[in-house]
N, C-alpha and C positions, 0 to 999 in steps of 0.2 A: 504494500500500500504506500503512495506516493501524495506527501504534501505539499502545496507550492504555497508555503506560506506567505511569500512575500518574492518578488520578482528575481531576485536574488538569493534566496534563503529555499532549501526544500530539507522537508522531513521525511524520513521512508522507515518501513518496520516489517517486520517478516516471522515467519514461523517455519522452523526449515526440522525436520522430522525424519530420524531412523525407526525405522518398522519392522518387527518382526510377528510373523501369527502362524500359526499351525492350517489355520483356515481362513478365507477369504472374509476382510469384513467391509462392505461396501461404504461404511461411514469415514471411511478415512479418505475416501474419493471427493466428500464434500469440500469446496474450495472456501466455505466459512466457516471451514469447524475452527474453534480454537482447543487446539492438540495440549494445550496445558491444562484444559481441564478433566484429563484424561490421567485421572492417578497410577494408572496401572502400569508400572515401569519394568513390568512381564515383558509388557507389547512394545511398548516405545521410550524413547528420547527425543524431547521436543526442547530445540534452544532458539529462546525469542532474540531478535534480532534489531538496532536505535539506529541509523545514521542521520548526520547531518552533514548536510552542503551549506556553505556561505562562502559567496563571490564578494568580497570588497570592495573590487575594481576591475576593470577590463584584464581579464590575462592572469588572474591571478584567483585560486582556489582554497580555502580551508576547509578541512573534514573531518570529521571524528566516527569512530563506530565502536559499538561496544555490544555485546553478546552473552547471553547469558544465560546459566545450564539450571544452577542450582546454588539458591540465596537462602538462608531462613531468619524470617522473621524474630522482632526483639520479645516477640512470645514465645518460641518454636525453641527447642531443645537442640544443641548445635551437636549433633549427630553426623550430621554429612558436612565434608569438606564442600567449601565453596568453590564453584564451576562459574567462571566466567572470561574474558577476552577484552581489552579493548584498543585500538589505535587509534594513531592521530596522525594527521602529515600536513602538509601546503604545498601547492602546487603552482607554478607561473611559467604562463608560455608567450611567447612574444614573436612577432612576425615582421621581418625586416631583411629581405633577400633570402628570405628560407623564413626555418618554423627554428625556435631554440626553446627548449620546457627542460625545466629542470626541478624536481620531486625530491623531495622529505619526508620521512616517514619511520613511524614508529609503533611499535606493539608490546604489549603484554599479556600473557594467559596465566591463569592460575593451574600451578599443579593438576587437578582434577577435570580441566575442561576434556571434552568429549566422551569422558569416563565415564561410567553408569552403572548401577548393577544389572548384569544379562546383556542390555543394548548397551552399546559405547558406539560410538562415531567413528569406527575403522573397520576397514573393509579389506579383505582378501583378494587378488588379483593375481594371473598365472601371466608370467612373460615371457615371450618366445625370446631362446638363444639361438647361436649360430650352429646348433647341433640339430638334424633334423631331427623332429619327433620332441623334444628338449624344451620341459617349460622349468623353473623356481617358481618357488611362491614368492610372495610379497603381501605385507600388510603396507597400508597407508593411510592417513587421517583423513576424513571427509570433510575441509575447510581448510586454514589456515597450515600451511603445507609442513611446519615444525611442531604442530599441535600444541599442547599443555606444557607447563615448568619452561620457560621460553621468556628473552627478555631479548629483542631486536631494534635493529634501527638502518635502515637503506638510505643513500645519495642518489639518485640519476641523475644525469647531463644529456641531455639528446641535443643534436644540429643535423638539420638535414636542409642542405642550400636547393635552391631552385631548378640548379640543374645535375642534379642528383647525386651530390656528394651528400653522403653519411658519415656524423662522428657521434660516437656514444663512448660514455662511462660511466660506473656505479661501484662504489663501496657499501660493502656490508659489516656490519661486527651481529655477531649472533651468541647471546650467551646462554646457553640450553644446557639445565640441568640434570643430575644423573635419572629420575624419572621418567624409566622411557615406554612407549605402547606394549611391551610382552611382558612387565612388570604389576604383579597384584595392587589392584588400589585397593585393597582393604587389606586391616592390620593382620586378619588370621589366612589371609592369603588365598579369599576367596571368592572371586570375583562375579559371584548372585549374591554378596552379598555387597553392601552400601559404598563407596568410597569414605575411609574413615582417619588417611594416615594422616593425616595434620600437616602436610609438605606445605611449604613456602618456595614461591618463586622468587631465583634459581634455590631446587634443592641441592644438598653436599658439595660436591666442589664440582661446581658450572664448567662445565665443556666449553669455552670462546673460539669462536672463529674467526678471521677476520677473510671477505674475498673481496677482489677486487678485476674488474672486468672492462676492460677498453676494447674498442672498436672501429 
């Protein structure tokens, strides 16, 4: 859903949902259901979804987004770890014998985001090698490509002149902690049950990377 609050300024929100069921149930085909009020975390994992756009000026963008699994209220028994994600970046592009944009950007996820007990946000994938017949597996996150325990931050430079020259570069620093997707989120190492370990992002001692990419 998409707001235009003001000519310059848009709100947007979403509900993005992993499913699992033994049998077909057509209620989740509905495009108004709201999936959170669907306690039954058998079947699914429902994380609601904030963004903001605000243009200041010609050529030039702020944005924020923020995502969110699992909160509990100041009445609620703190049981489960908190599931959530958020970034922020600016963006300015300008045009003057070519296009030049150049992008900021930054994220955080907490430990537990796409975590769940039963459903989690990661999915199994078979990849073709150069052996015939020849797949691995692969797990991957569905969203945010380093998942949970994650603290980043990207530069881009783009130029691309009018008669078709291309320059690009980007720095990354990524500090991604030891919490990783084949890892129990729960303390008795059981993952139908709750996410409960109390991690902090980055947990134990952060993996940093730093890459850096020209073009």
């Amino acid at each position: 859903l998409d707001w235009y609050v003001l000519k310059n300024l848009t709100l947007s929100a979403s509900e993005n949902v992993m499913y699992r069921f033994d049998t077909a149930d057509i209620d989740i085909l509905n495009p108004s259901s709201i999936y959170h009020n669907n306690t039954n975390s058998k079947l699914l994992n429902a994380i609601a979804h904030l963004e903001v756009q605000y243009a200041p000026f010609a050529g030039a963008l702020l944005y924020g987004q923020f995502c969110l699994d699992q909160a509990t209220a100041p009445t609620e028994s703190n049981t489960q770890d908190p599931a959530y994600g958020i970034s922020a970046g600016i963006r300015y592009v300008r045009m003057h014998d070519g296009v030049l944009s150049v992008n900021l950007e930054g994220a955080y996820t907490s430990a537990a985001l796409y975590r769940r007990d039963r459903v989690d946000f990661i999915i199994h994938t078979n990849n073709n090698t150069n052996r015939p017949y020849t797949r691995y597996p692969m797990f991957t996150y569905v969203g945010f490509r380093y998942g949970g325990d994650c603290m980043a931050a990207r530069f881009d430079v783009d130029y691309d002149s009018l008669d078709g020259l291309g320059l690009y570069a980007s720095a990354s620093v990524i500090a991604q902690g030891q919490f990783g997707m084949l890892d129990s989120h729960n303390k008795d190492d059981d993952n139908a049950k709750v996410p409960n370990r109390g991690l902090k992002t980055p947990s134990g001692d952060a993996d940093i990377s730093y890459i850096i990419n020209t073009g």
